[in-house]
Backbone bond lengths (Angstrom), bond angles and torsions (degrees), N, CA, C in turn:
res aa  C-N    CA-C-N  psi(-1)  N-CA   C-N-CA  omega(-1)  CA-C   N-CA-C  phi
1 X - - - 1.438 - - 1.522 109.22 -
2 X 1.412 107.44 130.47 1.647 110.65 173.36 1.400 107.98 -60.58
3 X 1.236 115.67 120.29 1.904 107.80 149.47 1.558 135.06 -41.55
4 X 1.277 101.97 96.17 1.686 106.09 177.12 1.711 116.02 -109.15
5 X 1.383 118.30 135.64 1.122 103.24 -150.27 1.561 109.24 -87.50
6 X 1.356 103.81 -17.78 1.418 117.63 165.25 1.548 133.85 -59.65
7 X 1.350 108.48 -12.30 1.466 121.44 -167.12 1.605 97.90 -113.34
8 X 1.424 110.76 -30.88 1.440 104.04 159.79 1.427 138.01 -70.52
9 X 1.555 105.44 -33.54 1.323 111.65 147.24 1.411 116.08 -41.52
10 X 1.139 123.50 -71.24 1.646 125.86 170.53 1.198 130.81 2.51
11 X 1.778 82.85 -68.55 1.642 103.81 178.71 1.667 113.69 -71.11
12 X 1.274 104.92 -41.60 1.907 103.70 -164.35 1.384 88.78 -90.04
13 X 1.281 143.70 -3.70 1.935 116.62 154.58 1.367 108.90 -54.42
14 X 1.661 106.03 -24.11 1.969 103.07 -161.87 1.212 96.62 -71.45
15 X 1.553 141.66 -35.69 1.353 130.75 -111.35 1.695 92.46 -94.69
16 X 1.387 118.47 -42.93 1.719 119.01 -177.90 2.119 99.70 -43.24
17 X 1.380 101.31 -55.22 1.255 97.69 -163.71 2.039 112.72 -67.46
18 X 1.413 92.69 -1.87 2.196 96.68 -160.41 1.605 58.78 -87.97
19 X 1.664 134.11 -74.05 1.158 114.15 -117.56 1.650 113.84 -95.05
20 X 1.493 104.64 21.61 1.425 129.89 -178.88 1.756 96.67 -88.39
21 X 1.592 99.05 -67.16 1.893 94.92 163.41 1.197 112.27 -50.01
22 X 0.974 154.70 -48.56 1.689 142.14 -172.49 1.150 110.03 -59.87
23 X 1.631 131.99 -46.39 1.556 130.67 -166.22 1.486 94.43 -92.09
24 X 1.551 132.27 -14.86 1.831 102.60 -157.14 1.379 113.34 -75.25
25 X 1.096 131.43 131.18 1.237 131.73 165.64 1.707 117.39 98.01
26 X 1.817 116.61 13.05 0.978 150.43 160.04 1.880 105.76 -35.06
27 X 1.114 123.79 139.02 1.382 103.41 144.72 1.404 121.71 -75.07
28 X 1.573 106.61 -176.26 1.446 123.70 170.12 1.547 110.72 -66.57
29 X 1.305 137.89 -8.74 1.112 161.32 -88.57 2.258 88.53 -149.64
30 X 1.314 83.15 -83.49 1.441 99.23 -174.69 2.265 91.30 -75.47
31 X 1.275 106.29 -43.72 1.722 93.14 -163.58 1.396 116.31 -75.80
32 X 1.828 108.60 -12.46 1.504 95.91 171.60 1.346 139.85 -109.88
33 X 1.537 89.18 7.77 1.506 127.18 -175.68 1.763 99.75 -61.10
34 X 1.599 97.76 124.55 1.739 99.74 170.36 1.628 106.93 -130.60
35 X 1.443 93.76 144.44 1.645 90.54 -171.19 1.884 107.00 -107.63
36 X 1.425 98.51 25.78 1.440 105.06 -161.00 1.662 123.55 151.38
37 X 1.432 120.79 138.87 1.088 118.90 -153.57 1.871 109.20 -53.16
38 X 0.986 105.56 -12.87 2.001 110.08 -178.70 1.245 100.84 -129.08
39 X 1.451 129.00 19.43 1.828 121.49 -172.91 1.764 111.63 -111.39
40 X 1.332 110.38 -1.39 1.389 117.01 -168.95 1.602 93.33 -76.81
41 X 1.722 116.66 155.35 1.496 140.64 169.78 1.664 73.89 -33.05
42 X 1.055 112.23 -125.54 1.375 131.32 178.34 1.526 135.70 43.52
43 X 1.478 88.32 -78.27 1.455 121.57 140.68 1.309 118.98 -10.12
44 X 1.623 85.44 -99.91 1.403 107.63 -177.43 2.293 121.99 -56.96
45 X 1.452 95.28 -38.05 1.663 94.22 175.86 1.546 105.81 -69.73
46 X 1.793 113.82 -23.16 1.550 89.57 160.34 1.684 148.62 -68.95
47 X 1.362 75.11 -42.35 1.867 104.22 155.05 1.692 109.59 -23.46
48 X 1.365 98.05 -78.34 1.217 139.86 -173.73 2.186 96.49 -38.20
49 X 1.235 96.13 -68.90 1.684 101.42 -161.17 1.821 88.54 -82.43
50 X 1.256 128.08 -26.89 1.339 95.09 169.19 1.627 104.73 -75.79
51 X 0.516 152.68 -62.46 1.785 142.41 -168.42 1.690 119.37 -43.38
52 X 1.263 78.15 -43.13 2.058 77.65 163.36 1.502 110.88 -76.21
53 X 1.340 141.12 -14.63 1.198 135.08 -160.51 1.355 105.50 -127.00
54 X 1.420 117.75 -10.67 1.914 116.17 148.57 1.356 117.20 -35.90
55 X 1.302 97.83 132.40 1.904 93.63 161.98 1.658 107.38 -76.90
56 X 1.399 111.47 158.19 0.881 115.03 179.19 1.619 120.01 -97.41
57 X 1.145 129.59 161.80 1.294 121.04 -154.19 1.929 150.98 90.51
């Protein structure tokens, strides 16, 4: 598949709402668990929503 930058947008608007279903209703168990100073849920779903919410350019 060609890289289009518009269709990737597409996809990473979805990702806050996929990875909201994956954690809801999680215990404390799996959500506070860190495997490393930048590897915790946390962490990483911040990672995550700043990169979708960069401007681009």
């Amino acid at each position: 598949m060609k890289f289009d930058l518009n269709k990737s947008i597409e996809l990473l608007e979805k990702t806050p709402v996929i990875l909201e279903s994956f954690l809801e209703n999680l215990s404390n168990d799996w959500l506070k668990s860190n495997e490393g100073e930048k590897l915790g849920v946390h962490m990483i779903f911040l990672d995550i929503l700043y990169l979708v919410k960069k401007p681009i350019g």
